[in-house]
N, CA, C and O atoms as a GROMACS GRO file, in nm:
protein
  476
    1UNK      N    1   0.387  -2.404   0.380
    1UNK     CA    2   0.441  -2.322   0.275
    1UNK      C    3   0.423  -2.175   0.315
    1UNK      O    4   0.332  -2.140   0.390
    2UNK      N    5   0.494  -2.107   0.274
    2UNK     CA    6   0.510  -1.925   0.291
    2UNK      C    7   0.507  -1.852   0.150
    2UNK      O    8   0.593  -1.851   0.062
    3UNK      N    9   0.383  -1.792   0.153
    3UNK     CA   10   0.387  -1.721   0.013
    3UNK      C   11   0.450  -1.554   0.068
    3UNK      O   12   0.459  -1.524   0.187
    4UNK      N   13   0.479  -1.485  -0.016
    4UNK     CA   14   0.535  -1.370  -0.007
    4UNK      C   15   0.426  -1.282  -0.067
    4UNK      O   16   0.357  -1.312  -0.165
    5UNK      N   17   0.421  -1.162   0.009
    5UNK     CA   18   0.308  -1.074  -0.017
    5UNK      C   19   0.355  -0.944  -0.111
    5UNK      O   20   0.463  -0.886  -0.098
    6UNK      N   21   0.296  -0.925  -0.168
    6UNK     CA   22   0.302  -0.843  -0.281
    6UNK      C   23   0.272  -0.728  -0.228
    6UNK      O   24   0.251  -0.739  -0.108
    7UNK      N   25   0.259  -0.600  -0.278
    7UNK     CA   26   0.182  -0.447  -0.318
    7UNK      C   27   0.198  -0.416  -0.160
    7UNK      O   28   0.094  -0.404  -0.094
    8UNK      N   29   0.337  -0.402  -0.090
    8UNK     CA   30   0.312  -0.350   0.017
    8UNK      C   31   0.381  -0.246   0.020
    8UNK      O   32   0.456  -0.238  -0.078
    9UNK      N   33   0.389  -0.138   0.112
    9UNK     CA   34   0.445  -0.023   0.128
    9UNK      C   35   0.625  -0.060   0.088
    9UNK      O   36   0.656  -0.178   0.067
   10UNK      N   37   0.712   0.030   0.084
   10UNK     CA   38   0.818  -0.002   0.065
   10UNK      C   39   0.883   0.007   0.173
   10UNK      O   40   0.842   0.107   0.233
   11UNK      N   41   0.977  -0.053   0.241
   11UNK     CA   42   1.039  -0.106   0.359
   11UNK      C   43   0.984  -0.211   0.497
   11UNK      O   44   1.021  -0.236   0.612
   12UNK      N   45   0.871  -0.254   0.399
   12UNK     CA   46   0.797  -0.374   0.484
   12UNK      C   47   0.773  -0.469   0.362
   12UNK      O   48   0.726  -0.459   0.248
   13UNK      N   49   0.843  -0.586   0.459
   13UNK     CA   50   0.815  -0.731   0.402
   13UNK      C   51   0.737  -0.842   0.464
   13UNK      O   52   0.754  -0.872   0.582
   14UNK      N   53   0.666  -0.894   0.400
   14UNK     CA   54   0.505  -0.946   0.439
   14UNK      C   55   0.492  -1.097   0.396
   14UNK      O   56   0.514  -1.109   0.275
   15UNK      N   57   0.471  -1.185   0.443
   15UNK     CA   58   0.422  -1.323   0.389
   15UNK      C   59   0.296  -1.400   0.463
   15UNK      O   60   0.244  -1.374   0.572
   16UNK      N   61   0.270  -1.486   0.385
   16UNK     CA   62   0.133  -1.570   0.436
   16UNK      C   63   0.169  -1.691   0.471
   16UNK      O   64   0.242  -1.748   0.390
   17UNK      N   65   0.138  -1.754   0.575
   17UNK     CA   66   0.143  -1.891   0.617
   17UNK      C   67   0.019  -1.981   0.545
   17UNK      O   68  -0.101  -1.954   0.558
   18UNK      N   69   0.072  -2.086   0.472
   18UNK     CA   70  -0.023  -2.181   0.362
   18UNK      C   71   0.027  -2.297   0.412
   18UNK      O   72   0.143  -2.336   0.398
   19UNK      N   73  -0.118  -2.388   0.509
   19UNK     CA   74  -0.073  -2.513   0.494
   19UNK      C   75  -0.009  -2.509   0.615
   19UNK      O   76  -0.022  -2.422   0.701
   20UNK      N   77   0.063  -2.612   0.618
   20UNK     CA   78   0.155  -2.662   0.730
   20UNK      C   79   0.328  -2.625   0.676
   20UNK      O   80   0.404  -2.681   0.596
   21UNK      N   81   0.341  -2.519   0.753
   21UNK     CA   82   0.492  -2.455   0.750
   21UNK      C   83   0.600  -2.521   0.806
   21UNK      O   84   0.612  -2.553   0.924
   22UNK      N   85   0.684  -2.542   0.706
   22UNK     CA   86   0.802  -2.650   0.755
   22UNK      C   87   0.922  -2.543   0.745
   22UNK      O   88   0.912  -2.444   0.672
   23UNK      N   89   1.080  -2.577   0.853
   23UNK     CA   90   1.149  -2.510   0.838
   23UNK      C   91   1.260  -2.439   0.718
   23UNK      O   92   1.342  -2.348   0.712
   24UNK      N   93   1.189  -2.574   0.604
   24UNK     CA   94   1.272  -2.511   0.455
   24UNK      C   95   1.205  -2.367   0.442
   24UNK      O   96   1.268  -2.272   0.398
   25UNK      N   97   1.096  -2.360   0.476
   25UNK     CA   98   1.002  -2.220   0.465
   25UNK      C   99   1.072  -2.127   0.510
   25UNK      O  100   1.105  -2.032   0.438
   26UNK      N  101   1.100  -2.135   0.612
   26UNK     CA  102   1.197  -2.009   0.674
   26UNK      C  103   1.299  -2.024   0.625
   26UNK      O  104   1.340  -1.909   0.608
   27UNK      N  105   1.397  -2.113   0.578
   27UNK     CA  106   1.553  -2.068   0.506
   27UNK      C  107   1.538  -2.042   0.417
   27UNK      O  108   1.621  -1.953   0.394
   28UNK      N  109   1.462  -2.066   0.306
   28UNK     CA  110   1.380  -2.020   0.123
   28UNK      C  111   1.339  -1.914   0.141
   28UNK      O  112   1.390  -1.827   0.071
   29UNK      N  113   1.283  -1.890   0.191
   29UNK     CA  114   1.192  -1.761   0.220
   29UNK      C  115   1.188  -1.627   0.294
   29UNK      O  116   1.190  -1.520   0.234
   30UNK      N  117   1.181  -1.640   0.467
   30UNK     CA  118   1.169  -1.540   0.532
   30UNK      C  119   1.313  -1.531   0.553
   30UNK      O  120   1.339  -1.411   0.565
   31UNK      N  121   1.419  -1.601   0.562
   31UNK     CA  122   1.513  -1.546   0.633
   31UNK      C  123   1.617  -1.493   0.554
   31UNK      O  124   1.709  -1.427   0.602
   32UNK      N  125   1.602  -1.529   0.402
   32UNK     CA  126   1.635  -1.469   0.282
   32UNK      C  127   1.629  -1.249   0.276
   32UNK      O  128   1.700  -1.150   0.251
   33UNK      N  129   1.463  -1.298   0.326
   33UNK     CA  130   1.423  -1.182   0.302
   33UNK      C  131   1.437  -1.030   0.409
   33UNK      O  132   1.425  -0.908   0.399
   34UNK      N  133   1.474  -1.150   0.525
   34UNK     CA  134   1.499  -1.061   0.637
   34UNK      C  135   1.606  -1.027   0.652
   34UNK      O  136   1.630  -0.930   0.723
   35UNK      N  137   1.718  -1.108   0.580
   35UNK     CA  138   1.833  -1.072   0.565
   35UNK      C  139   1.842  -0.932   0.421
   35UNK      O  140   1.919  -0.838   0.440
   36UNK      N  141   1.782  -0.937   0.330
   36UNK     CA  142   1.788  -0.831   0.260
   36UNK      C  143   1.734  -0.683   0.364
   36UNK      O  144   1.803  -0.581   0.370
   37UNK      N  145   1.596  -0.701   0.440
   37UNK     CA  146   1.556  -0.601   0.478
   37UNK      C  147   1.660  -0.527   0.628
   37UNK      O  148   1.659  -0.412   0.672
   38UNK      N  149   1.727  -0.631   0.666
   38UNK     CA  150   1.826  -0.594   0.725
   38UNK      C  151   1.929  -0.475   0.715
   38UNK      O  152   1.961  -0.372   0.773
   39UNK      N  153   1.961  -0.550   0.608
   39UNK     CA  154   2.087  -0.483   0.532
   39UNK      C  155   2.029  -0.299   0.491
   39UNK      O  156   2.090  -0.193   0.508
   40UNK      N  157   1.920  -0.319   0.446
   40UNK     CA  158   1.864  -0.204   0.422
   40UNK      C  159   1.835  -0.097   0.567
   40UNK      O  160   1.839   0.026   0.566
   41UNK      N  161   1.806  -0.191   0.693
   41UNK     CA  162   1.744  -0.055   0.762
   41UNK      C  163   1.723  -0.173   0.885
   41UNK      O  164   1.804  -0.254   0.930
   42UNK      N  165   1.572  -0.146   0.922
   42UNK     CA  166   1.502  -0.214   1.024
   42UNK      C  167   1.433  -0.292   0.950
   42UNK      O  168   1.444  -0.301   0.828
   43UNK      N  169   1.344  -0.366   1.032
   43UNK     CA  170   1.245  -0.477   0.968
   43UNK      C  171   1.140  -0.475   1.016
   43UNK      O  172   1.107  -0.496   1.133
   44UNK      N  173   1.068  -0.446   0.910
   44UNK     CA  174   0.915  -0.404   0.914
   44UNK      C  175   0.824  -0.574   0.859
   44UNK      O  176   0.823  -0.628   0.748
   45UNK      N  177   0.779  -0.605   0.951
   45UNK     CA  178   0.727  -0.740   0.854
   45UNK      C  179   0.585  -0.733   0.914
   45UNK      O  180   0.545  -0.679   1.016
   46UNK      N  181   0.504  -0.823   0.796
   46UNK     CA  182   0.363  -0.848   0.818
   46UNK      C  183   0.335  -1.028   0.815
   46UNK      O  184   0.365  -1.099   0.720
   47UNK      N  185   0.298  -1.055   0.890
   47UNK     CA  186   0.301  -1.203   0.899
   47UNK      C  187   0.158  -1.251   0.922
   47UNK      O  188   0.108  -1.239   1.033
   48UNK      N  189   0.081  -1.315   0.802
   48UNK     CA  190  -0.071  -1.364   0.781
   48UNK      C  191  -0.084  -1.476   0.836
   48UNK      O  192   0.026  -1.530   0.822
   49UNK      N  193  -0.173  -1.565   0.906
   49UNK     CA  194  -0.181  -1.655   0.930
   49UNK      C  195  -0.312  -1.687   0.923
   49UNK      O  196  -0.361  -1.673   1.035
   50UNK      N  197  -0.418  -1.736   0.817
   50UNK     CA  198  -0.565  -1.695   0.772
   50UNK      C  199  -0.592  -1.857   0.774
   50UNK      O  200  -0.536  -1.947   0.837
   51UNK      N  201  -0.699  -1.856   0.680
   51UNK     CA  202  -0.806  -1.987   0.696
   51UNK      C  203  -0.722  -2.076   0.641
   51UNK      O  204  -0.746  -2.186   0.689
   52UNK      N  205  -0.598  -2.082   0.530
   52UNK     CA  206  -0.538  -2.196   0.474
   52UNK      C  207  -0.435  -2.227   0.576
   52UNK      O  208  -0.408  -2.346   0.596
   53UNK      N  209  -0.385  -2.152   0.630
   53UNK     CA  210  -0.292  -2.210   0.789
   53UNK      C  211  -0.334  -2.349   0.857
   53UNK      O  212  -0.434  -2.358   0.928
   54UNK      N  213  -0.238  -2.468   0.828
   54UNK     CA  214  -0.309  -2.600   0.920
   54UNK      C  215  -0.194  -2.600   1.033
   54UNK      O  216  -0.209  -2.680   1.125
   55UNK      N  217  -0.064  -2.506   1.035
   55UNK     CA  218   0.036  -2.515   1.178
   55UNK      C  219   0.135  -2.528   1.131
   55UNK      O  220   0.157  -2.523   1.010
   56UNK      N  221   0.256  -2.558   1.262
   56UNK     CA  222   0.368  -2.574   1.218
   56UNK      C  223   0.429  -2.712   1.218
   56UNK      O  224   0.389  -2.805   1.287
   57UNK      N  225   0.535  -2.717   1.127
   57UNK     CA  226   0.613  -2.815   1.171
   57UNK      C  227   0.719  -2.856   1.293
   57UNK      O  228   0.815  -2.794   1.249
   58UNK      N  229   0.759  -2.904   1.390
   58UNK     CA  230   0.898  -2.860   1.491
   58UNK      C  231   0.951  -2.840   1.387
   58UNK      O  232   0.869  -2.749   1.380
   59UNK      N  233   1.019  -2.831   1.278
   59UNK     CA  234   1.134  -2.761   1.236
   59UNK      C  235   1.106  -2.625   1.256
   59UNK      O  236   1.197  -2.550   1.293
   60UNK      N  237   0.970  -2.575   1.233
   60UNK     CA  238   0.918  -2.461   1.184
   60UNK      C  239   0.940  -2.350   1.294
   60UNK      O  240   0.958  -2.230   1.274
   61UNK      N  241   0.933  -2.424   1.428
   61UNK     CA  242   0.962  -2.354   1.519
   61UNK      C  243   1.114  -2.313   1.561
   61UNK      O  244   1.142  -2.203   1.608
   62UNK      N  245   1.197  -2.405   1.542
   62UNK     CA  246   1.380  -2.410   1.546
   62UNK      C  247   1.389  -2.263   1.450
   62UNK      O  248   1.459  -2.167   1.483
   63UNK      N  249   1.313  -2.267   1.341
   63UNK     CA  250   1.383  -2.174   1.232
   63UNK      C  251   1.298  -2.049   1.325
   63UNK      O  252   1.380  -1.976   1.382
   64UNK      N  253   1.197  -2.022   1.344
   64UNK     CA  254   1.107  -1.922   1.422
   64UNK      C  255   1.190  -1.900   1.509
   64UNK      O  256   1.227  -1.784   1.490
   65UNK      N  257   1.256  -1.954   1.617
   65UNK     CA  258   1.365  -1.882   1.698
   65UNK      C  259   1.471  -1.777   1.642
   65UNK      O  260   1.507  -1.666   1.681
   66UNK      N  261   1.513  -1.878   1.509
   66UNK     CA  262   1.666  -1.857   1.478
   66UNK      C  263   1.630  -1.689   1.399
   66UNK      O  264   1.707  -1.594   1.386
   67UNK      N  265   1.531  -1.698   1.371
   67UNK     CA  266   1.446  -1.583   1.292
   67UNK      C  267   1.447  -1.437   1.411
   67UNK      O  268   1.494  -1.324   1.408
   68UNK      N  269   1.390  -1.495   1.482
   68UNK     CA  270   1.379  -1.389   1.612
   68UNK      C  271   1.512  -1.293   1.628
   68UNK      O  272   1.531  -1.174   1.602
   69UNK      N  273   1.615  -1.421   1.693
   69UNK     CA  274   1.761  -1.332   1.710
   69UNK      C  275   1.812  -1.333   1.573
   69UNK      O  276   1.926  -1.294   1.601
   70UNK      N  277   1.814  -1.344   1.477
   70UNK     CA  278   1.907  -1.286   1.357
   70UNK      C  279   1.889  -1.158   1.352
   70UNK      O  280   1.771  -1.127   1.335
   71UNK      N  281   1.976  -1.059   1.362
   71UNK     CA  282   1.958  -0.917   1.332
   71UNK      C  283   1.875  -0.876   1.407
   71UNK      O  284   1.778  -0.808   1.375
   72UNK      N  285   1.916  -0.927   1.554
   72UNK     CA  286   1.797  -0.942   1.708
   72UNK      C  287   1.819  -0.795   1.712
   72UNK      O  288   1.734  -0.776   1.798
   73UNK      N  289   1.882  -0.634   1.679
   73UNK     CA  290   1.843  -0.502   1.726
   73UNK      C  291   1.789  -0.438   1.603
   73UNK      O  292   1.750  -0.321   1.605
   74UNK      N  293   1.783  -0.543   1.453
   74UNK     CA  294   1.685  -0.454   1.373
   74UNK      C  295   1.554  -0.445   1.324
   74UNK      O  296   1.504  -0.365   1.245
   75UNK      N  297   1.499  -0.557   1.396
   75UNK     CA  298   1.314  -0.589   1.412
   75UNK      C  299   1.266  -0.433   1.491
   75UNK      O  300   1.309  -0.397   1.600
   76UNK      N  301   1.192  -0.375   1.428
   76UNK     CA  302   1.112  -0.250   1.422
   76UNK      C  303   0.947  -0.308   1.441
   76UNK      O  304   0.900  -0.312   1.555
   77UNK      N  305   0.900  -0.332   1.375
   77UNK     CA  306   0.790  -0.371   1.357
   77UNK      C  307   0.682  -0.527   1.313
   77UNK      O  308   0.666  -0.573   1.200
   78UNK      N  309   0.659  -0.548   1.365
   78UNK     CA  310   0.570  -0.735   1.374
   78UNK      C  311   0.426  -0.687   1.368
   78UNK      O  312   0.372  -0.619   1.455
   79UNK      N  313   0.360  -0.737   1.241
   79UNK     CA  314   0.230  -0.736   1.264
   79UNK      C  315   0.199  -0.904   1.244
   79UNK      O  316   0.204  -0.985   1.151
   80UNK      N  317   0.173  -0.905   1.354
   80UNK     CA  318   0.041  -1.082   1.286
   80UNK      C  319  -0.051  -1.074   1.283
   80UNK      O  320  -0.113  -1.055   1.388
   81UNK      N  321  -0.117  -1.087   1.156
   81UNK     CA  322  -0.246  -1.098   1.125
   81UNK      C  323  -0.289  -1.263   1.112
   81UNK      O  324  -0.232  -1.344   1.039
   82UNK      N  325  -0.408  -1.294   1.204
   82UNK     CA  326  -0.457  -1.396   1.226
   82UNK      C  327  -0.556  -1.413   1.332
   82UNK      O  328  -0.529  -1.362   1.441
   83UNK      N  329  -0.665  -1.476   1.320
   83UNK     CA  330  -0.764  -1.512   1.378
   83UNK      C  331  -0.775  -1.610   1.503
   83UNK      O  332  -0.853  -1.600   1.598
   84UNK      N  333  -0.673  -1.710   1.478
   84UNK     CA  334  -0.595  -1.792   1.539
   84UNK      C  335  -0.591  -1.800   1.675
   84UNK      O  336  -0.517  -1.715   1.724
   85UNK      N  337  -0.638  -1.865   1.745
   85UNK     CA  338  -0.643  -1.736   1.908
   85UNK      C  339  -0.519  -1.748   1.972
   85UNK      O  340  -0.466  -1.650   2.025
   86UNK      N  341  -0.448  -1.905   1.974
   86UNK     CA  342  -0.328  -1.966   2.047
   86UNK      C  343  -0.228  -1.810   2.009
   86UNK      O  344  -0.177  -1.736   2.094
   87UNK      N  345  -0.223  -1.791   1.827
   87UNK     CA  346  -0.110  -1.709   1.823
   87UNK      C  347  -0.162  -1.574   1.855
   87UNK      O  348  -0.066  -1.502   1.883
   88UNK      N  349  -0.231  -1.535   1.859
   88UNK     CA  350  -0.256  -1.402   1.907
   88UNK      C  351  -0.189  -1.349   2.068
   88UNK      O  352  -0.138  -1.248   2.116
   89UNK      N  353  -0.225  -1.482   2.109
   89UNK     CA  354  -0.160  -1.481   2.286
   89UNK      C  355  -0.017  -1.511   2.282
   89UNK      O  356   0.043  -1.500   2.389
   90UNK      N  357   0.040  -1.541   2.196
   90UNK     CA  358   0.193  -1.655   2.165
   90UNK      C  359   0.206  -1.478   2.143
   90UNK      O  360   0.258  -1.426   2.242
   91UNK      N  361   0.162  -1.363   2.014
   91UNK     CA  362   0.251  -1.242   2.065
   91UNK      C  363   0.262  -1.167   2.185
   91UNK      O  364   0.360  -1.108   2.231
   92UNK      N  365   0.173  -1.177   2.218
   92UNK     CA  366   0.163  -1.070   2.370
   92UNK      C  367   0.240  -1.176   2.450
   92UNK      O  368   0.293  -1.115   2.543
   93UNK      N  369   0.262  -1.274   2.456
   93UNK     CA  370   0.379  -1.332   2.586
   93UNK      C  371   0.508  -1.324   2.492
   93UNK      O  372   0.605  -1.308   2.566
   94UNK      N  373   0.527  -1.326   2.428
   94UNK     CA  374   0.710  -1.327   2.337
   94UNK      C  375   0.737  -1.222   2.284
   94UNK      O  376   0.837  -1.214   2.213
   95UNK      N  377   0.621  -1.073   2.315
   95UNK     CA  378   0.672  -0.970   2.265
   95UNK      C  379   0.769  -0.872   2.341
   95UNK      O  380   0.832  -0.788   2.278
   96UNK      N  381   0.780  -0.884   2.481
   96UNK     CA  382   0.834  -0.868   2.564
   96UNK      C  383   0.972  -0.876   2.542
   96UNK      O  384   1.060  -0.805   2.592
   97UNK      N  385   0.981  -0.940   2.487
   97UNK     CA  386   1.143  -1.030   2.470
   97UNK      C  387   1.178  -0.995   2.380
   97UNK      O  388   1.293  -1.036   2.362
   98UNK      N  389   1.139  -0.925   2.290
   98UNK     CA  390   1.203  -0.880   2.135
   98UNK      C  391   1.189  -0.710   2.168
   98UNK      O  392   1.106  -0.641   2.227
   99UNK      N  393   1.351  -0.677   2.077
   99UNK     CA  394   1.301  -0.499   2.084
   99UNK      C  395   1.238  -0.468   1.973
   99UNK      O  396   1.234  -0.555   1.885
  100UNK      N  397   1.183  -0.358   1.951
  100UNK     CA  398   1.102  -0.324   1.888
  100UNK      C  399   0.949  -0.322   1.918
  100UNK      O  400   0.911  -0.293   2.031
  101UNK      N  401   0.849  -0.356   1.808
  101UNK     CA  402   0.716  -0.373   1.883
  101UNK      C  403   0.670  -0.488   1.779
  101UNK      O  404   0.733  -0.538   1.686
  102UNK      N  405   0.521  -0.518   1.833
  102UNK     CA  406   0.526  -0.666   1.796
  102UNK      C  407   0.368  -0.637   1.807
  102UNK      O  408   0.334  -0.563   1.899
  103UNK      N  409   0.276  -0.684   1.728
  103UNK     CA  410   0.124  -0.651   1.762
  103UNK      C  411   0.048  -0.776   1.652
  103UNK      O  412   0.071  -0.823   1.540
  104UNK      N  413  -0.048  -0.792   1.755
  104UNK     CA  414  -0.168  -0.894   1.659
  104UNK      C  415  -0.248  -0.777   1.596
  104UNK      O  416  -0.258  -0.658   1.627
  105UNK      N  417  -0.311  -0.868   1.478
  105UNK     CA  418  -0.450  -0.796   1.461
  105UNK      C  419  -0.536  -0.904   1.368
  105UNK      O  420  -0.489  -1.003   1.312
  106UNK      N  421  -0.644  -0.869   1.365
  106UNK     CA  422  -0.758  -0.993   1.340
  106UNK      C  423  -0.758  -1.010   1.173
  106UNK      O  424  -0.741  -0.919   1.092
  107UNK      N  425  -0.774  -1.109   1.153
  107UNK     CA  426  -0.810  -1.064   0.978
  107UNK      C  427  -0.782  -0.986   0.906
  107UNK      O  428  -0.688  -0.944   0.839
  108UNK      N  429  -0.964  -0.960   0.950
  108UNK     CA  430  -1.039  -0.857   0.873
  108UNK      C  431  -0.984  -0.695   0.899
  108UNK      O  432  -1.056  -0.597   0.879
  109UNK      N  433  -0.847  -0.688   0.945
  109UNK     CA  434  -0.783  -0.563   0.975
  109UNK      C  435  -0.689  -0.552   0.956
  109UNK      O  436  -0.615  -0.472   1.012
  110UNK      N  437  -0.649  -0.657   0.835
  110UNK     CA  438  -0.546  -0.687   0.770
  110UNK      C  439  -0.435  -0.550   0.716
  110UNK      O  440  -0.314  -0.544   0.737
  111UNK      N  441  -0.529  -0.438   0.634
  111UNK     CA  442  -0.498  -0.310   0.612
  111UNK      C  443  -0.434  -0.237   0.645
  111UNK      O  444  -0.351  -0.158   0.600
  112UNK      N  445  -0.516  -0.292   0.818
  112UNK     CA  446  -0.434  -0.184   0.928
  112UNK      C  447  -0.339  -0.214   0.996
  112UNK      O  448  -0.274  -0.134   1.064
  113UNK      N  449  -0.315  -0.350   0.984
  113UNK     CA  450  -0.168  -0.399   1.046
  113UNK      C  451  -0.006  -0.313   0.890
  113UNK      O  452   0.098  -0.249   0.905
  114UNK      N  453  -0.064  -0.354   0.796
  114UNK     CA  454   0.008  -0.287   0.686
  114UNK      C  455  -0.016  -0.201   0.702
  114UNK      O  456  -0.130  -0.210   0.655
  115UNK      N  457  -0.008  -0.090   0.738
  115UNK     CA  458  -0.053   0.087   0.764
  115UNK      C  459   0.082   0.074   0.895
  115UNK      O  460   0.191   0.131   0.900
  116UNK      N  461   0.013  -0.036   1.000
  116UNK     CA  462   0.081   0.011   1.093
  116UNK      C  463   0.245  -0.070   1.100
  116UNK      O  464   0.303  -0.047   1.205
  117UNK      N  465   0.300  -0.135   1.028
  117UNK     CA  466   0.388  -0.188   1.011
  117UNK      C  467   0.481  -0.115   0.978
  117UNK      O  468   0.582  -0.111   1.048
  118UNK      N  469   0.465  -0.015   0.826
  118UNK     CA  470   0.477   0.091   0.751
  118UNK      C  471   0.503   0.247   0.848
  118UNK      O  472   0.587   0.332   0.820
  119UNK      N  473   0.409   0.253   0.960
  119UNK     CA  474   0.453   0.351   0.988
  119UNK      C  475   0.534   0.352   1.083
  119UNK      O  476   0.586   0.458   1.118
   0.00000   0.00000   0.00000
């Protein structure tokens, strides 16, 4: 499941990974939303992946591609926040490949990924 994050700066959109993420998650949810933030500008997103995270589904990943290239020149900014170690390394090898910028950060620095998403 993908909850949507509240009280964030305005032109960044943010969600939490809950559970085991299946690809209805991404068509309900993120790609809804990435399609609004699109339309508006660039895309500033914050993406949590904390202690209730149990992984993905393969669908989860099909839609995670399709996510990537949709509106593949208006991704600006990727923060993942997560502890996670696999995904921490999963950004630094696939950030390359996306324009814009793309950055982990731990947790507990949750703040500062929203600070830096935002700016």
């Amino acid at each position: 499941m993908i909850e949507i994050l509240t009280d964030l700066p305005d032109g960044v959109i943010g969600f939490e990974a809950v559970g085991e993420v299946q690809g209805d998650d991404y068509k309900q949810v993120i790609l809804p939303a990435a399609e609004e933030a699109a339309k508006a500008g660039d895309i500033r997103l914050v993406y949590v992946l904390g202690d209730r995270f149990t992984g993905y589904a393969a669908s989860a990943g099909l839609m995670d591609a399709k996510l990537g290239l949709e509106h593949f020149t208006k991704w600006k900014k990727v923060a993942v926040v997560t502890d996670v170690e696999w995904m921490r390394h999963a950004v630094g090898a696939v950030s390359w490949l996306m324009p814009g910028e793309f950055k982990a950060f731990p947790l507990d620095k949750r703040a500062d990924a929203i600070a830096w998403a935002a700016g």
